[in-house]
DRENLUMDREN-901624 format. One line per 10 residues: number of its first residue (from 0); their letters; for each residue x negated, y, z negated of N, C-alpha, C. Coordinates in steps of 0.1 Angstrom, whole numbers. Atoms other than C-alpha are relative to their C-alpha. Example, Ala and Ser with C-alpha at 12.3 -4.5 7.8 and 13.67 -1.06 7.14 Angstrom:
// DRENLUMDREN-901624
0	AS	-9,-12,0,-123,-45,-78,-9,12,0; 9,-11,0,-137,-11,-71,8,11,-8
//
This chain:
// DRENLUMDREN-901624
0	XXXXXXXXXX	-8,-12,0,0,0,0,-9,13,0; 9,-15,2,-27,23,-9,-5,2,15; 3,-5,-14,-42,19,27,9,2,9; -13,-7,-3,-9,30,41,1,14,-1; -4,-16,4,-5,61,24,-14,8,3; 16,-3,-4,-45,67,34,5,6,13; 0,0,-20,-39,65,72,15,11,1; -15,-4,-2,-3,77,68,-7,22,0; 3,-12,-1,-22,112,56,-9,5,7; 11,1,-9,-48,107,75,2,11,13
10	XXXXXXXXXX	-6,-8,-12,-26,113,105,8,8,2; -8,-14,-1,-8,138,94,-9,14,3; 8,-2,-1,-38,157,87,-6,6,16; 3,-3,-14,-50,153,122,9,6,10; -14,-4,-9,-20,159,140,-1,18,-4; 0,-13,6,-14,191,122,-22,9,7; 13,-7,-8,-52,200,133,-6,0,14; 0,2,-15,-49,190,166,10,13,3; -13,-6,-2,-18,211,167,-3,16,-2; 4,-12,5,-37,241,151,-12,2,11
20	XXXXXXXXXX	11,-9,-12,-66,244,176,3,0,11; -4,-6,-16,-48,239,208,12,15,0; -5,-5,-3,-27,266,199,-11,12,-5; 9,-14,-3,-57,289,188,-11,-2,12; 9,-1,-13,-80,280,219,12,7,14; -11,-7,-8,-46,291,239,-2,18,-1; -4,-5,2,-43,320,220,-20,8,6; 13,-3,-5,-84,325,227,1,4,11; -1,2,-6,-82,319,259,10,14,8; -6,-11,-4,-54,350,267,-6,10,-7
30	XXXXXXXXXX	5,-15,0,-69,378,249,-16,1,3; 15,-3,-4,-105,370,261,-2,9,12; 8,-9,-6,-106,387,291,13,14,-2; -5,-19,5,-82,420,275,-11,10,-2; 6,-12,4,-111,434,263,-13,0,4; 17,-3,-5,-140,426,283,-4,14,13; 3,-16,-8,-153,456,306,-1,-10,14; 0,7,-15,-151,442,345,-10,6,11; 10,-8,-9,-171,454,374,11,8,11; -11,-8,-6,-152,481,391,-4,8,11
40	XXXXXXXXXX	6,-8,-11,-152,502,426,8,16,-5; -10,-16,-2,-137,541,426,-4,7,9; 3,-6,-13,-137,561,452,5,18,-8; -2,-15,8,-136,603,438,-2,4,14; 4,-8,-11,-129,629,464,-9,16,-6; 4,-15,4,-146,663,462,4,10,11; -1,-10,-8,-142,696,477,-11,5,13; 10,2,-10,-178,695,494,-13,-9,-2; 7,10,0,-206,677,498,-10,-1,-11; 11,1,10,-229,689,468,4,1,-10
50	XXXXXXXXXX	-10,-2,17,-201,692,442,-2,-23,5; -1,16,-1,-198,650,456,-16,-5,-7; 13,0,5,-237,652,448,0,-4,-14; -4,-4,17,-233,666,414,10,-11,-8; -6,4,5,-205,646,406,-5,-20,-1; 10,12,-1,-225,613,416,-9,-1,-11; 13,2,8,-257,620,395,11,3,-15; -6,2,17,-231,627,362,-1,-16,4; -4,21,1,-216,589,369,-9,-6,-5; 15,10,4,-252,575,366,-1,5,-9
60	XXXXXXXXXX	7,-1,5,-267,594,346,8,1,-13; -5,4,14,-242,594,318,5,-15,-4; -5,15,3,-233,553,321,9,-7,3; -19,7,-3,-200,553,335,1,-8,13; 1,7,-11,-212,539,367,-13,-5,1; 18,6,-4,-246,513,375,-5,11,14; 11,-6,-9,-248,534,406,14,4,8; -9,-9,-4,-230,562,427,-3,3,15; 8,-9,-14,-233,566,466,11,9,4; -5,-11,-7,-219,595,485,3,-4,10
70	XXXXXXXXXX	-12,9,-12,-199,589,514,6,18,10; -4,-15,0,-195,631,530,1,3,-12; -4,-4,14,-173,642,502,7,-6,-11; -7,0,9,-163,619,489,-10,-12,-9; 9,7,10,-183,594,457,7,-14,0; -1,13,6,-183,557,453,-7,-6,-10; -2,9,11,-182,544,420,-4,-16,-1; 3,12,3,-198,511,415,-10,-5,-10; 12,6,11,-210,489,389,12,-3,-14; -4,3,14,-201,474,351,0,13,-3
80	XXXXXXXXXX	-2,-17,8,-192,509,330,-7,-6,-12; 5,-7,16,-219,513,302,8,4,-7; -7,-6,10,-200,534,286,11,-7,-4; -14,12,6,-169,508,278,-9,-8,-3; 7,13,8,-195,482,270,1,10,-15; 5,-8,8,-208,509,246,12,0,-9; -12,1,6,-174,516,235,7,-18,-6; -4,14,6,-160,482,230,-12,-7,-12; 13,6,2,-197,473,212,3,5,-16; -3,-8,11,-190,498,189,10,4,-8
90	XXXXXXXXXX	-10,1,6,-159,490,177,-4,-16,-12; 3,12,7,-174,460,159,-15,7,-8; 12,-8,6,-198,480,130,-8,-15,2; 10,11,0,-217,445,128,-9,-5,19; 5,1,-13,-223,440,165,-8,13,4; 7,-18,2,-232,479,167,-13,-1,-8; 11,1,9,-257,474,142,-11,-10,5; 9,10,-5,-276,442,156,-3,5,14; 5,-5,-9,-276,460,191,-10,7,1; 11,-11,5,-292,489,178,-15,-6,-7
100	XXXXXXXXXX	16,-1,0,-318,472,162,-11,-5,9; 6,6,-11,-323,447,186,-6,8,14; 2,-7,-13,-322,468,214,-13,11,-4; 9,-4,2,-347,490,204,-16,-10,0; 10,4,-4,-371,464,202,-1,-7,11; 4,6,-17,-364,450,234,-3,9,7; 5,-13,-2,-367,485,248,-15,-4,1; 13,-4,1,-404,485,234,-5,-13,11; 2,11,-3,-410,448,247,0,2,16; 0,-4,-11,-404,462,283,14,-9,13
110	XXXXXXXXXX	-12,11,-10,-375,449,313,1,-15,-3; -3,14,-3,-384,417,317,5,-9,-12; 5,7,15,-396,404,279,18,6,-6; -15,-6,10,-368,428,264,12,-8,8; -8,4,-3,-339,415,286,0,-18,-3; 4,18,4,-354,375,279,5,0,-16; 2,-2,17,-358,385,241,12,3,-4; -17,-3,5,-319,401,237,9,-19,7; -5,9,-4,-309,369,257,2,-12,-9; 4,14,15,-327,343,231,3,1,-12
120	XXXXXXXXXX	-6,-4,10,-314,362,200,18,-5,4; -14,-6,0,-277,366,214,5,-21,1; -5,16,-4,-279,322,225,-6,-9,-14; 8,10,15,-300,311,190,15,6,-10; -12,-3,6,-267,328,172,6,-14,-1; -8,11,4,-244,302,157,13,2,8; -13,3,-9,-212,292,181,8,8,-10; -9,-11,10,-191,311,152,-4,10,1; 5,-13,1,-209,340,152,10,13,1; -12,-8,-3,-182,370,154,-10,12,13
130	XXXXXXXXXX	2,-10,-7,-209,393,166,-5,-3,12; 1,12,-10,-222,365,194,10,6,13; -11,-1,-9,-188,369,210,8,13,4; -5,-14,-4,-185,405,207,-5,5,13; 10,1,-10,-214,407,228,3,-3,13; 3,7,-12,-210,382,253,18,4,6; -9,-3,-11,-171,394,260,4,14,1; 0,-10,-6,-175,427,262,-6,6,12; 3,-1,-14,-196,423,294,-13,6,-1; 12,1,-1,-230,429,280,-10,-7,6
140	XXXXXXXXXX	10,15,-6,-243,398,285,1,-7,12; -2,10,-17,-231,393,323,-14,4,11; 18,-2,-9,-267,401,341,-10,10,-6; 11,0,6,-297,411,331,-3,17,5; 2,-15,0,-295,447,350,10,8,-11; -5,-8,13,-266,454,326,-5,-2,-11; 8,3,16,-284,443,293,-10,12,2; 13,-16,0,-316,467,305,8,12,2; -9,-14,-1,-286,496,310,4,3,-14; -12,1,16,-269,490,275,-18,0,-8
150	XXXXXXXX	9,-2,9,-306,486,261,-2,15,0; 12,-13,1,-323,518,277,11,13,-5; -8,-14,5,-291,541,267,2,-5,-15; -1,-1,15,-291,526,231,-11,5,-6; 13,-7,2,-327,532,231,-3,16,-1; 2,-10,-3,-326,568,246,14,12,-7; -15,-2,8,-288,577,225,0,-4,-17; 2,3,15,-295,564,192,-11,4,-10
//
């Protein structure tokens, strides 16, 4: 009787935990990509050709775009947005904090070393990690030119 009531809770047990993680890997699974940053085109018109100029070198040079060509008057927009990683990064004080330090030493470490070195930190992290997955779905971690973008403006911003 006693190995009865063993198995009997056994399987309830499981059941009930079977039942609990397909309904949080579901729920995973829909808000993962809500808040990751995506890679985006825009097309901006301007008035003339050196305001489209001007309006190009902001996009770069403040983060909101990997890179801005001109087109006459009018700017194309392309690339991962810095500045939403940035934002999203920094809504998580713990993740914010491990960027910042890290990133600064990858900074000193140079392109190659520093983008390897944030890579080997962010994958030696424990599968739980909260700040792991802050990281990796906010859209830092999808190539290695955005990692050196998100390093050299935490470096050159912080």
């Amino acid at each position: 009787m006693n190995n009865k009531l063993r198995l009997t809770a056994a399987s309830a047990v499981a059941a009930t935990v079977i039942g609990l993680a397909g309904t949080t890997a579901q729920a995973a699974t829909q808000h993962d990509t809500a808040g990751r940053a995506t890679a985006t085109t825009q097309v901006i018109k301007a008035d003339n050709n050196a305001q489209a100029r001007a309006i190009a070198h902001n996009l770069t040079s403040n983060g909101v775009a990997t890179s801005a060509e001109v087109k006459g008057s009018s700017v194309v927009a392309k690339g991962v947005s810095v500045g939403k990683i940035i934002t999203l990064v920094k809504k998580s004080k713990p993740a914010w904090q491990w960027l910042v330090k890290n990133g600064k030493k990858a900074y000193q470490l140079g392109k190659t070393k520093g983008v390897a070195y944030i890579r080997r930190e962010i994958d030696n992290m424990k599968w739980y990690s909260p700040v792991k997955w802050v990281l990796k779905g906010s859209g830092f971690y999808s190539s290695a030119a955005t990692i050196w973008e998100v390093i050299t403006w935490v470096y050159h911003h912080v």
